[in-house]
N, CA and C of each residue as an Amber inpcrd file, in Angstrom:
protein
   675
  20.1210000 157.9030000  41.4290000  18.9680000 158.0780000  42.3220000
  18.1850000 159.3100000  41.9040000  17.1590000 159.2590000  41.4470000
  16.1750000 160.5120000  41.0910000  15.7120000 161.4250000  42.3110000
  16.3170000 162.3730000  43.1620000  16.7560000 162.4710000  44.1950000
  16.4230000 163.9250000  44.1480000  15.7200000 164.8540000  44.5640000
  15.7180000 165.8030000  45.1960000  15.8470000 166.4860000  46.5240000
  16.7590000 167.1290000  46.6560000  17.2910000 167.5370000  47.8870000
  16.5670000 169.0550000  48.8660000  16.1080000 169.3630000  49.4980000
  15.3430000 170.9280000  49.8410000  15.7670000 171.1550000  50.9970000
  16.3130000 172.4600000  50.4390000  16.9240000 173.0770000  51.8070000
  16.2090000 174.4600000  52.0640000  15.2290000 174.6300000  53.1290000
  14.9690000 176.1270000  53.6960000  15.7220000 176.6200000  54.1820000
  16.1000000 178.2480000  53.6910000  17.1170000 179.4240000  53.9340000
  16.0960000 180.4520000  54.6780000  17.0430000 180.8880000  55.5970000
  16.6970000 182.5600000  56.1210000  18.2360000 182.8090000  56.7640000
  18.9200000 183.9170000  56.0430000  20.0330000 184.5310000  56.7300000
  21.0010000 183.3680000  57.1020000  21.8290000 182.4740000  56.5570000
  22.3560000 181.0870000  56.7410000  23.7370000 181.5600000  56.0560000
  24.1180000 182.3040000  55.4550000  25.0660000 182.9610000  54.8640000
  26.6600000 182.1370000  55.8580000  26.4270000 181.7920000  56.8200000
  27.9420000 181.6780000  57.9890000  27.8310000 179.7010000  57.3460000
  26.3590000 179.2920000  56.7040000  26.5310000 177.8730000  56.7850000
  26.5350000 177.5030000  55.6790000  25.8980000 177.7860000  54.4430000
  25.4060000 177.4730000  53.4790000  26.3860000 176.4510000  52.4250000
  27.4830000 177.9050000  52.6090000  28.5670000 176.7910000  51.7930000
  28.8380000 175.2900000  52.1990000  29.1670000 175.5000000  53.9920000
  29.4370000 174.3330000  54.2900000  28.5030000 172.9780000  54.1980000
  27.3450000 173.2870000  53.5130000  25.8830000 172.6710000  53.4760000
  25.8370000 171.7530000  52.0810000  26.3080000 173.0460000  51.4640000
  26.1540000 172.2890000  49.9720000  27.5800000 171.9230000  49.4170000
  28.5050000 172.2600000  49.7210000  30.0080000 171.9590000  49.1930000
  29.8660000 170.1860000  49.2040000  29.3670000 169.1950000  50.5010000
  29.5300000 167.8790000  50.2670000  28.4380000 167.3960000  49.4700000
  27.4870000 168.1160000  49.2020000  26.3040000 167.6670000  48.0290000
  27.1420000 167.7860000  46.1110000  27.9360000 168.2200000  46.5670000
  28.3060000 168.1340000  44.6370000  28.7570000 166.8980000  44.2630000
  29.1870000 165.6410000  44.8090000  29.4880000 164.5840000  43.9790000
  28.1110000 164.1700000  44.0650000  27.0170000 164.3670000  44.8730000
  26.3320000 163.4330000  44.7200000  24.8520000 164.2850000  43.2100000
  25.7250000 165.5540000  43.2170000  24.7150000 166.0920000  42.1390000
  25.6920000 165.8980000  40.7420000  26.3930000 165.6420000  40.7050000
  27.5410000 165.0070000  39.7630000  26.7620000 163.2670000  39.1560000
  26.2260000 162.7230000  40.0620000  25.0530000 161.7070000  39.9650000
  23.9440000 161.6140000  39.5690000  23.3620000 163.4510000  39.4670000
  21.9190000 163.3050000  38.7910000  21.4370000 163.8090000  40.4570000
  22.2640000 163.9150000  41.4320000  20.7900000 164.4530000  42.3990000
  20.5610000 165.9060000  42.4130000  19.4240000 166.1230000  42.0920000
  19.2000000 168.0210000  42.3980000  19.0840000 168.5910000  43.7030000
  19.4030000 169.3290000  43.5720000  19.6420000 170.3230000  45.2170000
  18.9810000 171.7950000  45.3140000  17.7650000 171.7640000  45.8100000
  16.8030000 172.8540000  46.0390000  16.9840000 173.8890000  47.0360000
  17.7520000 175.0450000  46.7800000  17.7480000 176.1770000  48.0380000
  15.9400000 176.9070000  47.6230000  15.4860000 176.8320000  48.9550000
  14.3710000 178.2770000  49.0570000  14.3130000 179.1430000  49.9230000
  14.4250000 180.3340000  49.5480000  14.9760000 181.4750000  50.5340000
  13.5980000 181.9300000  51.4570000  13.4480000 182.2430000  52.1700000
  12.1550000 183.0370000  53.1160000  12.3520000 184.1100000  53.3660000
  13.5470000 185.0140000  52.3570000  14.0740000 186.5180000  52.5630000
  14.7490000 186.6890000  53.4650000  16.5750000 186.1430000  52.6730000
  17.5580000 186.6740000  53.5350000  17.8420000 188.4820000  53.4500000
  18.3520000 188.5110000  54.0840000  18.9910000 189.7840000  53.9350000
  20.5130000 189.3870000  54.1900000  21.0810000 188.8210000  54.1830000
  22.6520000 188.4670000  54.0130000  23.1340000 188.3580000  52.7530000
  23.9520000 187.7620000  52.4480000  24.2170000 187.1770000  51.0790000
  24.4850000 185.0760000  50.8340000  22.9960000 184.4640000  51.6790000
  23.0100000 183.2780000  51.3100000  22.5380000 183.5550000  49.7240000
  22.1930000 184.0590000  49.1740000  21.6180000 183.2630000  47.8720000
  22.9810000 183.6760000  46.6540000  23.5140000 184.3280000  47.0230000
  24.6660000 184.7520000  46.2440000  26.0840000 183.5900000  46.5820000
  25.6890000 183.5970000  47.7380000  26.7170000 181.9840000  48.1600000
  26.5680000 180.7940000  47.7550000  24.7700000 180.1970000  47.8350000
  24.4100000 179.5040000  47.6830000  23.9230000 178.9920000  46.0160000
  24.2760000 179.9670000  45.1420000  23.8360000 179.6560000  43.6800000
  24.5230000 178.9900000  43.1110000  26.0470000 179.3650000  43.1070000
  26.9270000 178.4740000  42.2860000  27.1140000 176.9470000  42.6540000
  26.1910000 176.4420000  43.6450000  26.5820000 174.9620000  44.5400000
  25.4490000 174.5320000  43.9160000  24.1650000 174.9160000  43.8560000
  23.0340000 174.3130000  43.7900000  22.1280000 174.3420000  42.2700000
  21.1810000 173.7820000  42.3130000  20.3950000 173.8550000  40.9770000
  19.6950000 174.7590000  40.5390000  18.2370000 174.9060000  42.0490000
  17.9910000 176.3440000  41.5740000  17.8350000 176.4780000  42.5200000
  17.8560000 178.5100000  42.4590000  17.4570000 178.9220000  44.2630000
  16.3340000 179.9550000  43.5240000  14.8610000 179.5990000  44.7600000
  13.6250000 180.2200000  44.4280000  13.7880000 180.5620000  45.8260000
  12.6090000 181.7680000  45.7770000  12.0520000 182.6430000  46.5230000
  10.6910000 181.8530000  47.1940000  10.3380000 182.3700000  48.6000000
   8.9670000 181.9290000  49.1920000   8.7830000 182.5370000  50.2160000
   7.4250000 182.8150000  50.7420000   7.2380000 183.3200000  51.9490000
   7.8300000 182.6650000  53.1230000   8.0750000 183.5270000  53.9390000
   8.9530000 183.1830000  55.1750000   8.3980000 181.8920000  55.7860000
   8.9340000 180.7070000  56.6670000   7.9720000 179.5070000  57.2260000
   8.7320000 178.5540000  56.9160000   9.1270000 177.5960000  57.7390000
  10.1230000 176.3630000  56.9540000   9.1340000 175.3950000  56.1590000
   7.8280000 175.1850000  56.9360000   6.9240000 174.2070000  56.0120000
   6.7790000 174.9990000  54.7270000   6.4190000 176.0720000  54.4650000
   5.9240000 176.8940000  53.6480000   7.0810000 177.0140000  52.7770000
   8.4360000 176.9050000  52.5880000   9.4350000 176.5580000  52.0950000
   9.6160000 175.5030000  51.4240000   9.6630000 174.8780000  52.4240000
   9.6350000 173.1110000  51.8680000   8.9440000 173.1520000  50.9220000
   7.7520000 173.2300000  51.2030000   6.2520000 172.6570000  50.3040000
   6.7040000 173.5310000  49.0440000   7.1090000 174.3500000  48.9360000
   7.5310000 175.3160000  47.6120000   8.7550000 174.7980000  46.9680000
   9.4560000 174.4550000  47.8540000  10.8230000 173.3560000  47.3520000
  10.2740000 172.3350000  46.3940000   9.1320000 171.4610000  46.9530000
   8.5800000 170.3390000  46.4830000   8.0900000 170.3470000  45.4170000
   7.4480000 171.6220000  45.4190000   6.5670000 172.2360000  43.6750000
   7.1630000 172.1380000  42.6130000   8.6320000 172.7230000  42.5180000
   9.4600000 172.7830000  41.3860000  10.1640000 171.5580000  41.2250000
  10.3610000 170.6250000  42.5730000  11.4020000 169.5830000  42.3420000
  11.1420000 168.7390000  41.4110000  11.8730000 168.2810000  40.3830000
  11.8850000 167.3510000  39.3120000  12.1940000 165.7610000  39.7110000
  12.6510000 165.5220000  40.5320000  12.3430000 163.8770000  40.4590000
  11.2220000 163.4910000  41.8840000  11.5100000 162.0020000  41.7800000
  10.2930000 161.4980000  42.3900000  10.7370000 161.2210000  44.3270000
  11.7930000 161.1770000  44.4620000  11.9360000 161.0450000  46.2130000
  12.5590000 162.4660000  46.7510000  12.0500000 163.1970000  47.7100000
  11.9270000 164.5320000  47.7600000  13.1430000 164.1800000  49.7720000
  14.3100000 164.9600000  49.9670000  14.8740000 165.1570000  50.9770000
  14.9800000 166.8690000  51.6640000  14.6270000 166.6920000  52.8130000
  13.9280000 167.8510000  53.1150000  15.3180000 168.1210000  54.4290000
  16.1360000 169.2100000  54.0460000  17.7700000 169.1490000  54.6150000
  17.7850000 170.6060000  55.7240000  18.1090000 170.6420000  56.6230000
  17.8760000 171.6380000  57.2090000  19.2300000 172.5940000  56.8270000
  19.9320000 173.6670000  56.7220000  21.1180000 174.3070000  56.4220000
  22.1950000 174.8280000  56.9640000  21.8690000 173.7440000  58.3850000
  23.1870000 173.9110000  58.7940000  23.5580000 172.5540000  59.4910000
  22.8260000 171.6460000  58.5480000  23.5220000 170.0770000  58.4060000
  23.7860000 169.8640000  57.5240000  24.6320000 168.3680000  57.8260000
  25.8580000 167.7640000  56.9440000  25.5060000 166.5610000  56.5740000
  24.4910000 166.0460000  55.2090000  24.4550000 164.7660000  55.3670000
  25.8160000 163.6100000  54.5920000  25.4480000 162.1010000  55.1560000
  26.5100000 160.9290000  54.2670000  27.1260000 161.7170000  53.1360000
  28.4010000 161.4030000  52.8560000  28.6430000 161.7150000  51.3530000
  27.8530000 160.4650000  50.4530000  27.2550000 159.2990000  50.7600000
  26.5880000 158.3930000  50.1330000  25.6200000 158.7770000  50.4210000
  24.8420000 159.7220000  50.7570000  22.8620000 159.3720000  51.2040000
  22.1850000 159.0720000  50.4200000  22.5400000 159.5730000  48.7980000
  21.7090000 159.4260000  47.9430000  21.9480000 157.5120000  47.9090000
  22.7430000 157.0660000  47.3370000  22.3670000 155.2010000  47.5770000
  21.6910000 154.9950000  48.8680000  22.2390000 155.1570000  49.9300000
  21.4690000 154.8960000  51.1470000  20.3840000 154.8560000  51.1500000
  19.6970000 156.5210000  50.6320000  17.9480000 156.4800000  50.2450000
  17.4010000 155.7200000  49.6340000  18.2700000 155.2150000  48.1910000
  17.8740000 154.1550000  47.2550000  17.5260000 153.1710000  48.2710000
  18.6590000 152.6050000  48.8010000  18.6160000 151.6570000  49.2420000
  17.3890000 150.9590000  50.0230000  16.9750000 152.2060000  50.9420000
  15.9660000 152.1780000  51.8590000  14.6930000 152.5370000  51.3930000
  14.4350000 152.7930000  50.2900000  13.1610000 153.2170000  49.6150000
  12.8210000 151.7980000  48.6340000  13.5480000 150.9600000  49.0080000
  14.1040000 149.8330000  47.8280000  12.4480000 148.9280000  48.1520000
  11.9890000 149.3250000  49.5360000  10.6000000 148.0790000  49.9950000
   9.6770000 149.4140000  49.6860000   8.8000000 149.1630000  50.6780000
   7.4850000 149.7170000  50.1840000   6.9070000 150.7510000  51.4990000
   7.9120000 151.0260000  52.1840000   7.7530000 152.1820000  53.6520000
   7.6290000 153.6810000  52.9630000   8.3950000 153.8700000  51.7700000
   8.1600000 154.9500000  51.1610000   8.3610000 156.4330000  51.9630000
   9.0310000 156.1670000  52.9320000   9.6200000 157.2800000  53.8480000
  10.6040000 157.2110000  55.1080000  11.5670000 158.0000000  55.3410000
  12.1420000 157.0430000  56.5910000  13.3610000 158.6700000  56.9030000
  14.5250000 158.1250000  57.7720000  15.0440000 159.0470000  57.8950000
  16.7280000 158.9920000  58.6430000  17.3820000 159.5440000  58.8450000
  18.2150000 159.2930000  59.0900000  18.4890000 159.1640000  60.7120000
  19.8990000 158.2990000  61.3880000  20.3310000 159.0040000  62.6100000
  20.8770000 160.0840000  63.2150000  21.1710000 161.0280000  64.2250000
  21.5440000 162.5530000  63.8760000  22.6680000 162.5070000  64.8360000
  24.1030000 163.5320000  64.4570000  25.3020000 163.7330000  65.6540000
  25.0710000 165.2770000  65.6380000  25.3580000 165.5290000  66.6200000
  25.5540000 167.0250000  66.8240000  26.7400000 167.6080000  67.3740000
  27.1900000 168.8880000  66.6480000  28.2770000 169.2960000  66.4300000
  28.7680000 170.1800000  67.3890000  29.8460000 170.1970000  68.0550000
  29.7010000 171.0580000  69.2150000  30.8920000 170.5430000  70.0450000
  30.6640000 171.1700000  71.0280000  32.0560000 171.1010000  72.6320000
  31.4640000 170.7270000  73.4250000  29.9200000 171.2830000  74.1880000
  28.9800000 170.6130000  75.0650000  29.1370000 169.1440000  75.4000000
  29.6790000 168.4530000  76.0870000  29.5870000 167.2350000  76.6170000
  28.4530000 166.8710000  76.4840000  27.6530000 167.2350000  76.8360000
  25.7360000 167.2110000  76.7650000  25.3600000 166.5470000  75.3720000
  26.0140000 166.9590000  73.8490000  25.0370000 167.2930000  72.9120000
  25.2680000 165.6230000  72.3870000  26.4240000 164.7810000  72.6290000
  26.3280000 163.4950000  72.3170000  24.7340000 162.7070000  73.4620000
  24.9820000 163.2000000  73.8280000  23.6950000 162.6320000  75.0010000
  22.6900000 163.1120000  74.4070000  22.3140000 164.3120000  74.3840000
  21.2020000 164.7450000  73.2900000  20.7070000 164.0100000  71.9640000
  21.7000000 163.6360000  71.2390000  21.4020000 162.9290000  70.1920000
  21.3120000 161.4860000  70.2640000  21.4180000 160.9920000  71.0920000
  21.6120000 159.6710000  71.0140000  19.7360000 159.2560000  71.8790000
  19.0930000 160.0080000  72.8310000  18.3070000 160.6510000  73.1710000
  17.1890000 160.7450000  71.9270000  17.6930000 161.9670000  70.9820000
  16.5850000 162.0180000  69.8850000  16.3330000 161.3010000  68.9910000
  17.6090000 160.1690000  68.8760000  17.7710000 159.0970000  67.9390000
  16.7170000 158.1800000  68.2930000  16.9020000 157.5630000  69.9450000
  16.2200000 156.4450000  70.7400000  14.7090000 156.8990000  70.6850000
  14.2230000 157.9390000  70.8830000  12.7140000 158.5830000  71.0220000
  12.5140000 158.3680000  69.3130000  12.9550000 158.5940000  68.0780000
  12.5030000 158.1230000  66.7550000  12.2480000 157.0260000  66.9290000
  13.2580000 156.3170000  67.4320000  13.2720000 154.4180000  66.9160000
  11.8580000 153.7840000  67.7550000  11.7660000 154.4800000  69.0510000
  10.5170000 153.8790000  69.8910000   9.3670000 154.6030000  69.1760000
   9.5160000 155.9100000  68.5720000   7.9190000 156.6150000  68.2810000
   7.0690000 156.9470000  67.0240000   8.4000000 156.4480000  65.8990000
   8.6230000 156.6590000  64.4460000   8.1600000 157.9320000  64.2110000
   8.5970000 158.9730000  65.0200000   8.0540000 160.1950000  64.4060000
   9.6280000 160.8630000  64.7740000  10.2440000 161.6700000  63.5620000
  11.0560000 162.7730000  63.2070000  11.0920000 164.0400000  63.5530000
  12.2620000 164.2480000  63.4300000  12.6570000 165.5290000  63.3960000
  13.1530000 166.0940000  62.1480000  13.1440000 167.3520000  61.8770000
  14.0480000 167.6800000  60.4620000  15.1890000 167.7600000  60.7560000
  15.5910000 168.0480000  61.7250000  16.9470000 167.8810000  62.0370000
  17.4190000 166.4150000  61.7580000  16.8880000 165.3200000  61.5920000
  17.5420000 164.2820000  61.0050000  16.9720000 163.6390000  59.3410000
  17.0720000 165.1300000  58.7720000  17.1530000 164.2360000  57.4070000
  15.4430000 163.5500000  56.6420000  14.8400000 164.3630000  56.9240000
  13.2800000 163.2030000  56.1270000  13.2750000 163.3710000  55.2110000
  12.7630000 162.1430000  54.4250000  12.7580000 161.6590000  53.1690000
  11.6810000 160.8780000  52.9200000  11.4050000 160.9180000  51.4300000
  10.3220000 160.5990000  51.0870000   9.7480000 160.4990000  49.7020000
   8.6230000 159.5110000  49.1740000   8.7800000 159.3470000  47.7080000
   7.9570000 160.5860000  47.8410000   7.2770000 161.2180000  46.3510000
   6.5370000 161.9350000  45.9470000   5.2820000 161.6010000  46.3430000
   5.1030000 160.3230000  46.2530000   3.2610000 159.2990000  46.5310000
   3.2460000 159.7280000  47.8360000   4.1790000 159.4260000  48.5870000
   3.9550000 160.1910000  50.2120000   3.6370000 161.1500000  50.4410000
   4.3730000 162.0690000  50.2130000   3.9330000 163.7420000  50.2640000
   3.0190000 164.0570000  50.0730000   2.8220000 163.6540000  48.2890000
   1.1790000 163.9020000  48.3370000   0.2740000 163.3710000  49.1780000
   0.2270000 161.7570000  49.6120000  -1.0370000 161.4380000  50.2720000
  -1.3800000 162.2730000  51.8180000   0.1210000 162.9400000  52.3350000
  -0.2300000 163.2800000  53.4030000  -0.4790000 165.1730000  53.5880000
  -0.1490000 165.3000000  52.0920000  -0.6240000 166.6560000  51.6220000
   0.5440000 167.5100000  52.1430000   1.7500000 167.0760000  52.2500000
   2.9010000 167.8390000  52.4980000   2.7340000 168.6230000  53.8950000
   3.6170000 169.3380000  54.0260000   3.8300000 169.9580000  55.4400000
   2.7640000 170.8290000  55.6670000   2.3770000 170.3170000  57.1570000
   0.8810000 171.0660000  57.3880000   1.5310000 172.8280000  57.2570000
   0.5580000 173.5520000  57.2810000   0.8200000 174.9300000  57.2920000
   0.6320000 175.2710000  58.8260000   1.9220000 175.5460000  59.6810000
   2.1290000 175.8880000  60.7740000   3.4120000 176.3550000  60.9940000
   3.3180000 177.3880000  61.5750000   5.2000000 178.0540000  61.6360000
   6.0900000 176.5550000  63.0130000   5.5790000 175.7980000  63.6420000
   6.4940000 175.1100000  64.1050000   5.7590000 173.3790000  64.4440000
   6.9750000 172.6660000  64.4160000   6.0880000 171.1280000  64.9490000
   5.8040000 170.7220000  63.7990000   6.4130000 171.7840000  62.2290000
   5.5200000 170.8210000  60.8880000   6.3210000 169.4340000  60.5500000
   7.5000000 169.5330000  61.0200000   8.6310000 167.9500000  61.0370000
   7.1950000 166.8650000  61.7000000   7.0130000 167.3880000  63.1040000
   6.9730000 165.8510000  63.9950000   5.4420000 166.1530000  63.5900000
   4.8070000 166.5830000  62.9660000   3.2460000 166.5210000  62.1430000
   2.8840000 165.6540000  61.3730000   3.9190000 166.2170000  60.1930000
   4.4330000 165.4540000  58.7350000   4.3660000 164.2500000  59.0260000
   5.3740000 163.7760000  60.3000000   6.0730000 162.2640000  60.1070000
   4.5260000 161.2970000  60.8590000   4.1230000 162.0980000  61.7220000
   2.9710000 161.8370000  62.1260000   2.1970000 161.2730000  61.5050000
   1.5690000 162.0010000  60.3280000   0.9840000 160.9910000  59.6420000
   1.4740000 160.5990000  58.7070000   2.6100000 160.6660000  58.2720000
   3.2130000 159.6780000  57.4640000   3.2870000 158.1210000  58.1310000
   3.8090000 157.8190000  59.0480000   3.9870000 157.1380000  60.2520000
   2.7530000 156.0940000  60.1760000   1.2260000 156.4070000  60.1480000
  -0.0860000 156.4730000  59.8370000  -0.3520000 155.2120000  58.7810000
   0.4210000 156.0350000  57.6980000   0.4680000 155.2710000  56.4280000
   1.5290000 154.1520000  56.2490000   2.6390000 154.2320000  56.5730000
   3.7880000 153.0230000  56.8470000   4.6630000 153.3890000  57.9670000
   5.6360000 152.5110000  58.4140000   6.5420000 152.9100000  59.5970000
   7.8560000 153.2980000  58.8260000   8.2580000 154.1400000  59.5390000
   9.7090000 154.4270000  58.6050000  10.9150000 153.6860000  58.2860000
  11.6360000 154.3360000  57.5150000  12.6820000 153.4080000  56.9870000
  13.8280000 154.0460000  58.2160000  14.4280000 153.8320000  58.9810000
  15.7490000 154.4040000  59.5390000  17.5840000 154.1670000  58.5030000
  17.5710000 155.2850000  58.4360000  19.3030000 154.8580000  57.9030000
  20.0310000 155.1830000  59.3270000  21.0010000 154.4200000  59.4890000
  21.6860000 154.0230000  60.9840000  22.9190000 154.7940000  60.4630000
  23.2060000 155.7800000  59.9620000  24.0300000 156.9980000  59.8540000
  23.5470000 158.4970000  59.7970000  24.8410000 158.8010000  60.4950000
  24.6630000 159.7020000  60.7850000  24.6630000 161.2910000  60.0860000
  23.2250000 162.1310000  60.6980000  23.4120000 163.4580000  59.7370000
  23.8440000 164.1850000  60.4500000  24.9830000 165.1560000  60.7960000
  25.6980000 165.8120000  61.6720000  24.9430000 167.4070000  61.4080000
  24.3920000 167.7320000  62.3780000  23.4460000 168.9300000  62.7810000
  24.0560000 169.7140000  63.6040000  23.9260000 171.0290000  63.6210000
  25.0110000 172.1380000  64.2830000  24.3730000 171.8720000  65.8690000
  24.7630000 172.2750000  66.6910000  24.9750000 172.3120000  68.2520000
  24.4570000 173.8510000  68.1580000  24.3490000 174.7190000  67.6640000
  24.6350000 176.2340000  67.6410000  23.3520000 176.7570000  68.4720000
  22.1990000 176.1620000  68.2480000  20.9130000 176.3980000  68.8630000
  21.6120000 176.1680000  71.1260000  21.7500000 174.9560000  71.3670000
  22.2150000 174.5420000  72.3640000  23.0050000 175.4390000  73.1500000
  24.4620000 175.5530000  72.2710000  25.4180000 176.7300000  73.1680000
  24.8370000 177.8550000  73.1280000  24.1870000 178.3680000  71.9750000
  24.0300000 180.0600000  72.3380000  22.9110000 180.4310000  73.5730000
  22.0040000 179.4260000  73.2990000  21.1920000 179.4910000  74.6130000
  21.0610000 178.2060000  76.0610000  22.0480000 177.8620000  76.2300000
  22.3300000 176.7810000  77.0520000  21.8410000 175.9140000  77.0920000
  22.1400000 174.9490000  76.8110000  22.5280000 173.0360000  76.8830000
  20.8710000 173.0880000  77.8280000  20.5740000 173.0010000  79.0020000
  19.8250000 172.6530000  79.4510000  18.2750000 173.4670000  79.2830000
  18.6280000 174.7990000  79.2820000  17.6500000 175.7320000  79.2830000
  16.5570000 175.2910000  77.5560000  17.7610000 174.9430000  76.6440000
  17.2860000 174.6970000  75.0920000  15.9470000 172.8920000  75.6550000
  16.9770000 172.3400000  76.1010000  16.6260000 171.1720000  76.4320000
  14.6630000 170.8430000  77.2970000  14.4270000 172.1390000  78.0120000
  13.7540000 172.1050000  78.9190000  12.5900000 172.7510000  77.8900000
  13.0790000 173.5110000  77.2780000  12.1540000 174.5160000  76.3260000
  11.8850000 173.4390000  75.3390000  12.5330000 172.4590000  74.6330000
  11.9560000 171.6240000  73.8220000  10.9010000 170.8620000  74.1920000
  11.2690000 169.9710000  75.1020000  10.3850000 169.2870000  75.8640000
   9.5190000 170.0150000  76.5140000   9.1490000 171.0900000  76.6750000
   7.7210000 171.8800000  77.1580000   7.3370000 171.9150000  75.9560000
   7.8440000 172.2830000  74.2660000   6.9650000 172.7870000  73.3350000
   6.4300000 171.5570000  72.9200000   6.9910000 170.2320000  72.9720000
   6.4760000 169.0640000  72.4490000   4.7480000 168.5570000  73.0150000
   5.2890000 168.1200000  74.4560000   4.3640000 168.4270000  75.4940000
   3.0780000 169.1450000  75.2480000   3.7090000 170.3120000  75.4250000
   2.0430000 171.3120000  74.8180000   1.5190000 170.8550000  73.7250000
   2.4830000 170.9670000  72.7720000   1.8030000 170.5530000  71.0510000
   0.8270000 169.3380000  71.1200000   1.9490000 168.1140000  71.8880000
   0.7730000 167.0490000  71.8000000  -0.3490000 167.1170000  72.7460000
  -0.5580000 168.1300000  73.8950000  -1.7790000 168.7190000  74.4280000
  -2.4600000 169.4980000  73.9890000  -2.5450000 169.7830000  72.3310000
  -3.1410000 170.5520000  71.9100000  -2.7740000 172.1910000  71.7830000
  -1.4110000 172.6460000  72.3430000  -1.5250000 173.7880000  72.5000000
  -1.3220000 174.4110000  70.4260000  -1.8770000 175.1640000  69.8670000
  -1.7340000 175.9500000  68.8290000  -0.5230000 176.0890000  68.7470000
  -0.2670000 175.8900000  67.1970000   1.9580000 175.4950000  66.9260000
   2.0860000 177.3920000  66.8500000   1.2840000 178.4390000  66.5960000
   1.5410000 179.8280000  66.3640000   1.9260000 180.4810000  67.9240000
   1.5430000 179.4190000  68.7710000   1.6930000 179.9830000  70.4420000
   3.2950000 179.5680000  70.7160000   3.3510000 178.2160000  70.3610000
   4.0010000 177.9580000  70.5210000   5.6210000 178.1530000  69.9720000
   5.1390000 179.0720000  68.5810000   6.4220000 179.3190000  68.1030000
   6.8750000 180.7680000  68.7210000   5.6910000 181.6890000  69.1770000
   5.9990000 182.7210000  69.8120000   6.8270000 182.3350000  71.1920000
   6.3740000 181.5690000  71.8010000   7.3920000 180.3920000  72.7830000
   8.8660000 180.1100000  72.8570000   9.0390000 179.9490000  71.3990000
  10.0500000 179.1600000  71.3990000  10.6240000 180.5870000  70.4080000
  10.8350000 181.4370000  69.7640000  11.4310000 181.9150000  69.3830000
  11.2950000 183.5980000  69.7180000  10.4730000 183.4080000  71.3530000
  10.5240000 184.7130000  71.8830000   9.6580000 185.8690000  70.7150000
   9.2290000 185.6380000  70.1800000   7.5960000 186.2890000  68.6460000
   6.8940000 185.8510000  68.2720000
């Protein structure tokens, strides 16, 4: 599978290994695996070198990452991995598989990792809202040929909301492909700031966004700056 993988870093040092350790058989296959840092100050990139292909530097921003991921990547279907998920040990066939028609983008289902009784409900939740709205999250895995990216000019430039943007108008152009497995995504956001409180704050930032509110308000919102 001609397969590029992109993962945005900031300070991930507690996950990284566990991120890329199940990506080596499938780069044992020919898939490349893109770390881009946004300036840790830990030691992810010293963790993260010996697992991966290459690790570049970029201004801080997960779109602004990505899209820099995308620049250097060498093959033609680009996976955009968040770093403290776990995807299939098969994704790369899976992607094949699902890139096999002519949707040219699609994405995975998501579990979340955790003790919270709540967070299986959560996901099953963010799964059902994809399948009815075809618009993503990065938290589950998007994917995509190169022809896509470009036509939709890659991740808008906005510090938040550039996932459910992206898929937006990707979405536009074809409906997505779903893979009906699962990408196991940390819980860690949830417990540290409570199950419901996280829950209530999402669904207000969505809300606003699709009322127009500015994604720079909104990330001051959501990440208290």
């Amino acid at each position: 599978m001609a397969l590029s993988i992109i993962i945005p870093v900031l300070n991930e040092a507690t996950n990284i290994v566990a991120t890329l350790s199940p990506l080596q058989p499938m780069r044992s296959r020919g898939v490349e695996v893109i770390v881009v840092d946004g300036g840790s100050s830990d030691n992810t990139l010293a963790l993260a070198a010996p697992h991966c292909d290459a690790v570049i530097a970029s201004d801080k921003g997960r779109a602004t990452q990505m899209n820099a991921g995308a620049a250097v990547a060498t093959h033609s279907t680009l996976l955009f991995l968040h770093a403290d998920s776990l995807l299939p040990e098969d994704a790369d066939f899976l992607i094949a598989a699902a890139l096999a028609g002519d949707a040219g983008w699609g994405h995975f289902t998501v579990g979340i990792a955790g003790t919270h009784v709540m967070l299986p409900v959560i996901a099953w939740f963010m799964n059902h809202r994809s399948r009815l709205s075809g618009v993503a999250t990065g938290d589950q895995g998007i994917f995509m040929s190169r022809t896509r990216f470009t036509q939709v000019d890659g991740f808008p430039a906005q510090p938040l909301m550039e996932d459910v943007e992206i898929t937006s108008r990707l979405r536009k152009i074809s409906a997505p492909v779903l893979i009906n497995h699962n990408i196991i995504t940390s819980g860690r956001r949830w417990e540290k700031y409570g199950v419901w409180r996280t829950i209530l704050t999402m669904w207000h930032i969505r809300l606003a966004y699709f009322f127009g509110t500015p994604p720079v308000k909104l990330h001051r919102q959501y990440y208290g700056r």
